[in-house]
FITIMI-819041 format. One record per residue (C-alpha): residue in one letter; x, z, y; residue number from 1. Coordinates in Angstrom, 3 decimals. Last residue first. Layout:
+------+----------+----------+----------+------+
: resn :       px :       pz :       py : resi :
+------+----------+----------+----------+------+
:    a :        X :        Z :        Y :  NUM :
...
+------+----------+----------+----------+------+
END
This chain:
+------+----------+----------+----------+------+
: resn :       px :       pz :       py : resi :
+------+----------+----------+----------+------+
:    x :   -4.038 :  -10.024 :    2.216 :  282 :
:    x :   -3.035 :   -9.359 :    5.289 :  281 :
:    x :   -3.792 :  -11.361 :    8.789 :  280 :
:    x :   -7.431 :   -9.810 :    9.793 :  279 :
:    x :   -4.869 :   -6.613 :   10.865 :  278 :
:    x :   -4.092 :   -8.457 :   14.023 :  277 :
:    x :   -1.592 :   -7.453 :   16.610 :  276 :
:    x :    0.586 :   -4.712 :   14.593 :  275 :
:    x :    1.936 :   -2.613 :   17.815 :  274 :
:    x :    5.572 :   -3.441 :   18.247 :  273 :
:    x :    8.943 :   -2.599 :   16.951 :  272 :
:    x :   12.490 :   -4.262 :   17.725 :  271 :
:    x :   15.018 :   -4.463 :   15.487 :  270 :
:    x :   18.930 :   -4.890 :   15.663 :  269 :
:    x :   21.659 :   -4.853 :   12.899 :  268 :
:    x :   21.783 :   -8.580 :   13.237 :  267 :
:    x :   21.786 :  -11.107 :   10.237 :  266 :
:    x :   18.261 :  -12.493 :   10.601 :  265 :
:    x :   16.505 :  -11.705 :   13.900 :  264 :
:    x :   14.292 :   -8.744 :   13.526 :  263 :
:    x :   11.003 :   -7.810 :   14.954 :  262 :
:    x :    8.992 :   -5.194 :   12.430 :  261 :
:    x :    5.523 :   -4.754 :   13.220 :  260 :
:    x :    3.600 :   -1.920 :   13.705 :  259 :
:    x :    1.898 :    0.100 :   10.081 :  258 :
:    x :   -1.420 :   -1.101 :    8.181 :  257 :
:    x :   -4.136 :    0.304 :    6.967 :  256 :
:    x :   -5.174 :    2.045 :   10.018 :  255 :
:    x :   -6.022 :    6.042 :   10.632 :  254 :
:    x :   -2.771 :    6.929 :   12.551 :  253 :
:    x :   -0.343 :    4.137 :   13.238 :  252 :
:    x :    2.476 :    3.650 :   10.076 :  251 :
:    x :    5.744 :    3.250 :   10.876 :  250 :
:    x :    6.127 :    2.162 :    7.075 :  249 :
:    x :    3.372 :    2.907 :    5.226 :  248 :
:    x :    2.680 :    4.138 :    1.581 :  247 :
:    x :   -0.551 :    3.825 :   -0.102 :  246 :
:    x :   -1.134 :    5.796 :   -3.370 :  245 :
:    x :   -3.172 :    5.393 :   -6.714 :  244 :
:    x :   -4.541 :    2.351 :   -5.038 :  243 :
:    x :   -7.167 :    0.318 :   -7.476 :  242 :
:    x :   -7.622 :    3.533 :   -9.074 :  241 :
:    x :   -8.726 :    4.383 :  -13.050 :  240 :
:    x :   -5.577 :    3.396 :  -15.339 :  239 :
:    x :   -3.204 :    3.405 :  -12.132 :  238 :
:    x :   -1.764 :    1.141 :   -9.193 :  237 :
:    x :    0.563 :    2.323 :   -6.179 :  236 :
:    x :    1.441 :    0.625 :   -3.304 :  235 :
:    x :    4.833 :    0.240 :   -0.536 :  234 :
:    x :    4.297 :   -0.945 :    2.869 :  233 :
:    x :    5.798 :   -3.640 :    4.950 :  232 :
:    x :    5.278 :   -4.814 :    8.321 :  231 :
:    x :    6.762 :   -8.498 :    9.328 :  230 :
:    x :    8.378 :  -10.562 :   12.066 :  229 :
:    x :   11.008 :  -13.223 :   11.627 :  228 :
:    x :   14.012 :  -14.413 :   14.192 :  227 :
:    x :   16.334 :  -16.767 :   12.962 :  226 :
:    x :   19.343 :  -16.083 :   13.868 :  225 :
:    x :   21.056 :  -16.997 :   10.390 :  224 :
:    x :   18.850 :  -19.554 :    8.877 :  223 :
:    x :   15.392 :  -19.839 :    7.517 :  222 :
:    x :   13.115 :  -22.795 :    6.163 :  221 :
:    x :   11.174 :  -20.592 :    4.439 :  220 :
:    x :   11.950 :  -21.214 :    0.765 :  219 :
:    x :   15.584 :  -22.311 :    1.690 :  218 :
:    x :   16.341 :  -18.543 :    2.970 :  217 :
:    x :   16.245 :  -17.587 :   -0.843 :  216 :
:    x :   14.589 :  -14.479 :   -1.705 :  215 :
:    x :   16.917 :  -11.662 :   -3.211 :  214 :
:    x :   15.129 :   -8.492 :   -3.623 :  213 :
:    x :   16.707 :   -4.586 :   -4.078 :  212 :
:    x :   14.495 :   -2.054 :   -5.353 :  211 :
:    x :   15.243 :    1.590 :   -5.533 :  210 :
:    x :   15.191 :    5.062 :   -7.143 :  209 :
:    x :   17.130 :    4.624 :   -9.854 :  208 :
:    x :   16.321 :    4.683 :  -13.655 :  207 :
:    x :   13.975 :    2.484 :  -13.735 :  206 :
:    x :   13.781 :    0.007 :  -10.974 :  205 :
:    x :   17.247 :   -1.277 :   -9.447 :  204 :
:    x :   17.855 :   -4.681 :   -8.739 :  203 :
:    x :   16.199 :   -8.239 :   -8.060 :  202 :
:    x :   17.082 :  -11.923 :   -7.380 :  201 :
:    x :   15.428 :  -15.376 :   -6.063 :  200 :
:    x :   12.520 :  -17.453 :   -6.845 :  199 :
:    x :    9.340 :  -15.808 :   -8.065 :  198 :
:    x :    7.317 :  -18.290 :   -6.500 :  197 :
:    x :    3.630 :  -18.737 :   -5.298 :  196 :
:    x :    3.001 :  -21.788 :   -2.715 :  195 :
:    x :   -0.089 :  -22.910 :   -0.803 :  194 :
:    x :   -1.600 :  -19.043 :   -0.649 :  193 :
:    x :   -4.979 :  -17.716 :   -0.775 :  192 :
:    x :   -5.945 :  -14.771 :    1.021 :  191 :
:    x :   -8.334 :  -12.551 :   -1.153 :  190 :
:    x :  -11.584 :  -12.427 :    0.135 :  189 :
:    x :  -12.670 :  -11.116 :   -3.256 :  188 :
:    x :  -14.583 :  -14.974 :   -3.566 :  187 :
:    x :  -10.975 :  -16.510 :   -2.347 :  186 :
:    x :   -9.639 :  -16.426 :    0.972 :  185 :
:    x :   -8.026 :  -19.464 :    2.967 :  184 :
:    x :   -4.474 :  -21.562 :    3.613 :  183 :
:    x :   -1.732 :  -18.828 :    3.436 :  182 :
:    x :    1.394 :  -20.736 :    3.920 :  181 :
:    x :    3.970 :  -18.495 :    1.310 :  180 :
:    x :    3.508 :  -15.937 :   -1.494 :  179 :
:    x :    6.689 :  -14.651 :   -2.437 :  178 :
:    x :    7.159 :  -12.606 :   -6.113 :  177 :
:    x :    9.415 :   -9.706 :   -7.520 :  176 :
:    x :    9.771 :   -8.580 :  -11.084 :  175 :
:    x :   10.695 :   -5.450 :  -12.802 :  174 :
:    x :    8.752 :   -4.604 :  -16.488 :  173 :
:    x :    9.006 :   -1.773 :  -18.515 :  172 :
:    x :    9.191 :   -2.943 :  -21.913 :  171 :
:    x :    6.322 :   -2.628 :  -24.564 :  170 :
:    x :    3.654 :   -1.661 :  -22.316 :  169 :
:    x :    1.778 :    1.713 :  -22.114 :  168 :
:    x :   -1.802 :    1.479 :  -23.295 :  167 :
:    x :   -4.560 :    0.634 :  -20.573 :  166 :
:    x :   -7.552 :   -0.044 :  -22.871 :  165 :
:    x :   -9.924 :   -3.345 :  -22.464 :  164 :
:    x :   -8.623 :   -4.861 :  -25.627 :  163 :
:    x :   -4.803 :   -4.553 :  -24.042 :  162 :
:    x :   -4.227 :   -3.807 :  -20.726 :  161 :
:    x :   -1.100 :   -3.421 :  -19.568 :  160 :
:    x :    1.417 :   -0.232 :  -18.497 :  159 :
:    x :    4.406 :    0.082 :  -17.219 :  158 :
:    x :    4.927 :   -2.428 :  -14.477 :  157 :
:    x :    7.574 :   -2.445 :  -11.484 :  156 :
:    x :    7.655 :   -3.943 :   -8.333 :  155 :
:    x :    8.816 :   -6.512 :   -5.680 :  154 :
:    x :    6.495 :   -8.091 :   -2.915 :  153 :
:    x :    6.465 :  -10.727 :   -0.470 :  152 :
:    x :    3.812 :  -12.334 :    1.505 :  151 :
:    x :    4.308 :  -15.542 :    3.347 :  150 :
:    x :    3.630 :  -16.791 :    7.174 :  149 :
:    x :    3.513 :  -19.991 :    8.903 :  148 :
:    x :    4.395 :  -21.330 :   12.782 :  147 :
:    x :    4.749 :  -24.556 :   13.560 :  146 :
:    x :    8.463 :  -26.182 :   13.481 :  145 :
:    x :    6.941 :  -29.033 :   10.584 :  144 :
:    x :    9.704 :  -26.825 :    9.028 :  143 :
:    x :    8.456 :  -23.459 :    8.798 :  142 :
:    x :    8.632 :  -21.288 :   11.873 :  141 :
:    x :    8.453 :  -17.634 :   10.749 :  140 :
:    x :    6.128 :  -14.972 :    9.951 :  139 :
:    x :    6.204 :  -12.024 :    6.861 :  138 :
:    x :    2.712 :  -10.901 :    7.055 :  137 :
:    x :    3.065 :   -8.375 :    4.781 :  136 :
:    x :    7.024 :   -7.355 :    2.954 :  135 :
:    x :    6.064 :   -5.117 :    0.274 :  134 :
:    x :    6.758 :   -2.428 :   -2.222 :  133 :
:    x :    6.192 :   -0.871 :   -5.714 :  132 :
:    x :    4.045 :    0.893 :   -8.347 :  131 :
:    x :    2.422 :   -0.016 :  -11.328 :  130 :
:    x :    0.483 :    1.257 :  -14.443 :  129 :
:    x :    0.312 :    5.297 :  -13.981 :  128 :
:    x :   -2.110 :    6.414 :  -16.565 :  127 :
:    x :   -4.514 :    9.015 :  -15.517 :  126 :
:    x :   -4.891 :   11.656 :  -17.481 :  125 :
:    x :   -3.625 :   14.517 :  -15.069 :  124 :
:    x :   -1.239 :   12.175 :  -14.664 :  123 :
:    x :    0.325 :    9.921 :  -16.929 :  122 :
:    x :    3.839 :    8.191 :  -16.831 :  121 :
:    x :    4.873 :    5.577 :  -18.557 :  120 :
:    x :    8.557 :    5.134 :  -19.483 :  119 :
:    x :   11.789 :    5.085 :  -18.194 :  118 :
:    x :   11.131 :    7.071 :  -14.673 :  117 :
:    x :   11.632 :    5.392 :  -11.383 :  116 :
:    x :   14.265 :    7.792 :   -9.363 :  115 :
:    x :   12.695 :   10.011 :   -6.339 :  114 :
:    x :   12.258 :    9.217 :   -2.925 :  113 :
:    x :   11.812 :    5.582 :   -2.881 :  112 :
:    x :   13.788 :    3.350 :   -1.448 :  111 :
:    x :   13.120 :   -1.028 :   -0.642 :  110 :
:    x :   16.004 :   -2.903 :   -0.254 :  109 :
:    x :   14.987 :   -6.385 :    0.920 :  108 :
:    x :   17.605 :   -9.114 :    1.332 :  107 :
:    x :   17.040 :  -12.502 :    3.101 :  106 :
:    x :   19.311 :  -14.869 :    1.319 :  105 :
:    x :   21.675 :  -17.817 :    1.309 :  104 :
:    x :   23.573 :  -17.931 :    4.982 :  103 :
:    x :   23.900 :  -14.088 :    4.714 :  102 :
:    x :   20.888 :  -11.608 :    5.212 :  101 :
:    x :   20.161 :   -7.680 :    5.711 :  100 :
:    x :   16.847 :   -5.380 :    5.678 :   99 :
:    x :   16.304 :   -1.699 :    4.758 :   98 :
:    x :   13.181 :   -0.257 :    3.733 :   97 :
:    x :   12.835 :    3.320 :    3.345 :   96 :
:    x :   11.576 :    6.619 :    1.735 :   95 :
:    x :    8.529 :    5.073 :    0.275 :   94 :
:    x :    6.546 :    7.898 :   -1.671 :   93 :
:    x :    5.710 :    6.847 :   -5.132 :   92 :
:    x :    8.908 :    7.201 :   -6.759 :   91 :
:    x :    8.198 :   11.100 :   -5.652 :   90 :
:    x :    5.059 :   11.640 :   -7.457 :   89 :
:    x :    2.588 :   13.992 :   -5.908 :   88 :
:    x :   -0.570 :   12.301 :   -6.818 :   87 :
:    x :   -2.471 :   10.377 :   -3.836 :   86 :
:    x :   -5.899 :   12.182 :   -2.697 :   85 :
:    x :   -8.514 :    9.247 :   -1.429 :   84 :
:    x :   -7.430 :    7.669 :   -4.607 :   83 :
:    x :   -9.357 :    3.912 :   -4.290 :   82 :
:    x :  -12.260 :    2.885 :   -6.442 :   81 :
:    x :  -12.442 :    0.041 :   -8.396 :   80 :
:    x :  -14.926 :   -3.033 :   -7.621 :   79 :
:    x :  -12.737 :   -5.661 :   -7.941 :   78 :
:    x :  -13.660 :   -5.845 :   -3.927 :   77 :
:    x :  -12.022 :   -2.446 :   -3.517 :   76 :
:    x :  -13.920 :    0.989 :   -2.876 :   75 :
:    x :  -13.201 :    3.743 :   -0.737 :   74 :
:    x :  -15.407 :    6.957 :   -1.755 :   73 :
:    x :  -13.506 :    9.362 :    0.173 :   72 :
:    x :  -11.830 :    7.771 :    2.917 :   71 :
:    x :   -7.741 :    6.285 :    1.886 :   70 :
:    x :   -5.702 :    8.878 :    3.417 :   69 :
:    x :   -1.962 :    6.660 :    3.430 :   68 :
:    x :    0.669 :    8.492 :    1.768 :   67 :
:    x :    2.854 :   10.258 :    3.861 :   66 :
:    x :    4.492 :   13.242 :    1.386 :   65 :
:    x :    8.298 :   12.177 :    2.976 :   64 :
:    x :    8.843 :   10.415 :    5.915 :   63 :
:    x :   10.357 :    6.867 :    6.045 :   62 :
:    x :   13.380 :    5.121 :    7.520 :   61 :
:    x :   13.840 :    1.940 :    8.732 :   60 :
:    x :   17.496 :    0.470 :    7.587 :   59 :
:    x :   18.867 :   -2.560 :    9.327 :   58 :
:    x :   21.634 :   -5.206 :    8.629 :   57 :
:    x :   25.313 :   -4.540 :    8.380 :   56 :
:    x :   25.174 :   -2.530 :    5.160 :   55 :
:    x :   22.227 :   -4.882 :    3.752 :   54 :
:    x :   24.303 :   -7.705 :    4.260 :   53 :
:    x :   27.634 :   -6.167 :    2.373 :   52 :
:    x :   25.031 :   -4.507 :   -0.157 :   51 :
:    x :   23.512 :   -7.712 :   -1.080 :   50 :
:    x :   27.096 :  -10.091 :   -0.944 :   49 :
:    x :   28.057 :   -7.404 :   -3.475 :   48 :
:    x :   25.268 :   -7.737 :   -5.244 :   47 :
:    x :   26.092 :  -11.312 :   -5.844 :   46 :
:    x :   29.418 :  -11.168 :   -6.853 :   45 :
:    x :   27.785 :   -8.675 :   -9.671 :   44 :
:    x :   25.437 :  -10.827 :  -10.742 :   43 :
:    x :   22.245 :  -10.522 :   -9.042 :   42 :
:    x :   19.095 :  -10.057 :  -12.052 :   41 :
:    x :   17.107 :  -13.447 :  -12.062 :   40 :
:    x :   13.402 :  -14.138 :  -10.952 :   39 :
:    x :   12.163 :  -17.715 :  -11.576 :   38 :
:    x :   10.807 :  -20.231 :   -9.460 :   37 :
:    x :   12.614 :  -23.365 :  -10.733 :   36 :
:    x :   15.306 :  -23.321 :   -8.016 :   35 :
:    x :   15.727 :  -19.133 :   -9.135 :   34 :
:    x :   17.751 :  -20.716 :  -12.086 :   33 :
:    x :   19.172 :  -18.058 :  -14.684 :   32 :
:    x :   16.635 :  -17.673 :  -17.230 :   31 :
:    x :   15.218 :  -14.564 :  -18.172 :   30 :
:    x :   17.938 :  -11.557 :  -20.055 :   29 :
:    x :   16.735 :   -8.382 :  -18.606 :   28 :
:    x :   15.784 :   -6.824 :  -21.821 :   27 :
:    x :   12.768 :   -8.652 :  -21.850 :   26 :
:    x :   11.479 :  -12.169 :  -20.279 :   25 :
:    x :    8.342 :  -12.496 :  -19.909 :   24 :
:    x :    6.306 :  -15.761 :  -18.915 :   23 :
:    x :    3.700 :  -17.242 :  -16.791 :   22 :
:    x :    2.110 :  -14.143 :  -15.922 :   21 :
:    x :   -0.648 :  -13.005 :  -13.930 :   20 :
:    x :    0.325 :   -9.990 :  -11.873 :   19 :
:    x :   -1.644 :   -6.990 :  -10.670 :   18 :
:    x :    0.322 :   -4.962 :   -8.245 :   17 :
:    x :   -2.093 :   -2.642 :   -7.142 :   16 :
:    x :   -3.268 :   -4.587 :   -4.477 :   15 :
:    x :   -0.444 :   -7.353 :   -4.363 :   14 :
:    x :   -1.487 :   -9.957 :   -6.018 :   13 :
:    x :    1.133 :  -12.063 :   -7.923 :   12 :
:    x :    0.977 :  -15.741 :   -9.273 :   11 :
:    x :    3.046 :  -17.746 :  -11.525 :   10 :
:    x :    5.781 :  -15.031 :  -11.777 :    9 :
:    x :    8.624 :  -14.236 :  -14.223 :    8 :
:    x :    8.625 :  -10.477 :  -15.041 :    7 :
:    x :   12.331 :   -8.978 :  -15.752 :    6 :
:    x :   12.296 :   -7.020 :  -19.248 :    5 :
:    x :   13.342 :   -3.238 :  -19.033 :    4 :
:    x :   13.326 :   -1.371 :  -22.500 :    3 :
:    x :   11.359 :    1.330 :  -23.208 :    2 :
:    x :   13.095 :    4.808 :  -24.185 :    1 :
+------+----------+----------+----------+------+
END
């Protein structure tokens, strides 16, 4: 069995989950101060804060064997092809994101519908080296009181690459990362962002068959009744695709990217609407 070390983040890019890293920290013992940027585990007063705001937040559900049809022949900027048919692997199909916040935190729990396995997983071949979930477009006021945007993201790695050859990693790694105040695109027309952090706190991964993400409130300027807008989606990575799978919540037929999620921080009340702009992911 592989051990489970949380990932401390300089910079993550969610398309596959690729992750530059600043440091590792295994067996789940990294530094506890999310101030500095780091991701900690929740202790267990802390989880229960989690579940208390996640039990009176909101919960969108998802349906099972989804996955977004990627074309045949879809290509990414890195130049690696996309899986146009997604393997059936349950902890790859998003069963649900649910929502909640306290005066600290905004709380993410994001389900799949099967548990995380251990280890790496190959299939037909094809080694398995990520998979997890995001929070796009996530908009608020910031606190010059215009309006600025972030994108968050928590998920698991099993494999690396070492001498050009994906082998399995040592530990299975968990980490989470926000990317806030997007300020251009890069040569891949990848958005660039004005802040990268991992600060806050994560659960689950191997083993179950959830995340759970901590980011503070502080980073965004938020507050209880605070209303933020966002879509989220969860992605998978492998050995020979860019995205193994794409998984959409309230996904629209054909696009990318599902409607957008209204919801004012510590109700149990959402609203949905039409995604306005797809130009605005990453």
């Amino acid at each position: 069995m592989l051990g489970i070390g949380i990932i401390i983040l300089s910079m993550v890019i969610y398309s596959g989950f690729e992750v530059k890293q600043e440091n590792i920290t295994k067996n789940g013992t990294p530094k506890d101060s999310s101030e500095e940027g780091i991701t900690r585990p929740f202790s267990d007063t802390e989880l229960a804060a989690a579940n208390l705001a996640i039990a009176n937040g909101i919960k969108i559900e998802d349906p099972q064997y989804d996955w977004y049809e990627f074309p045949a022949g879809s290509m990414q900027s890195d130049g690696r092809p996309d899986n146009s048919e997604p393997y059936p692997l349950p902890w790859t199909d998003f069963r649900s994101v649910s929502i909640g916040a306290d005066q600290d935190y905004i709380y993410f729990k994001f389900q799949f519908w099967g548990e995380f396995p251990l280890e790496a997983v190959s299939y037909n071949g094809d080694l398995i080296n990520s998979t997890g979930a995001k929070i796009s477009n996530f908009t608020f006021t910031n606190d010059e009181g215009k309006q600025d945007s972030a994108d968050l993201g928590a998920g698991l790695w099993y494999v690396m690459m070492e001498n050009d050859i994906w082998v399995p990693a040592e530990d299975v790694m968990l980490g989470q990362g926000a990317m806030i105040s997007p300020i251009g695109r890069d040569e891949y027309m990848e958005t660039i962002f004005k802040i990268q952090t991992g600060a806050g706190m994560i659960a689950g991964g191997p083993g179950y068959d959830y995340i759970l993400s901590a980011f503070p409130l502080s980073l965004f300027n938020l507050k209880l009744g605070d209303e933020v807008t966002f879509d989220s989606s969860s992605e998978t990575g492998s050995s020979i695709y860019h995205h193994e799978a794409l998984d959409i919540i309230l996904d629209r037929p054909g696009e990318k990217f599902g409607d957008v999620i209204i919801y004012v921080l510590g109700s149990d009340y959402y609203e949905i609407m039409p995604n306005p702009d797809y130009t605005n992911h990453s």
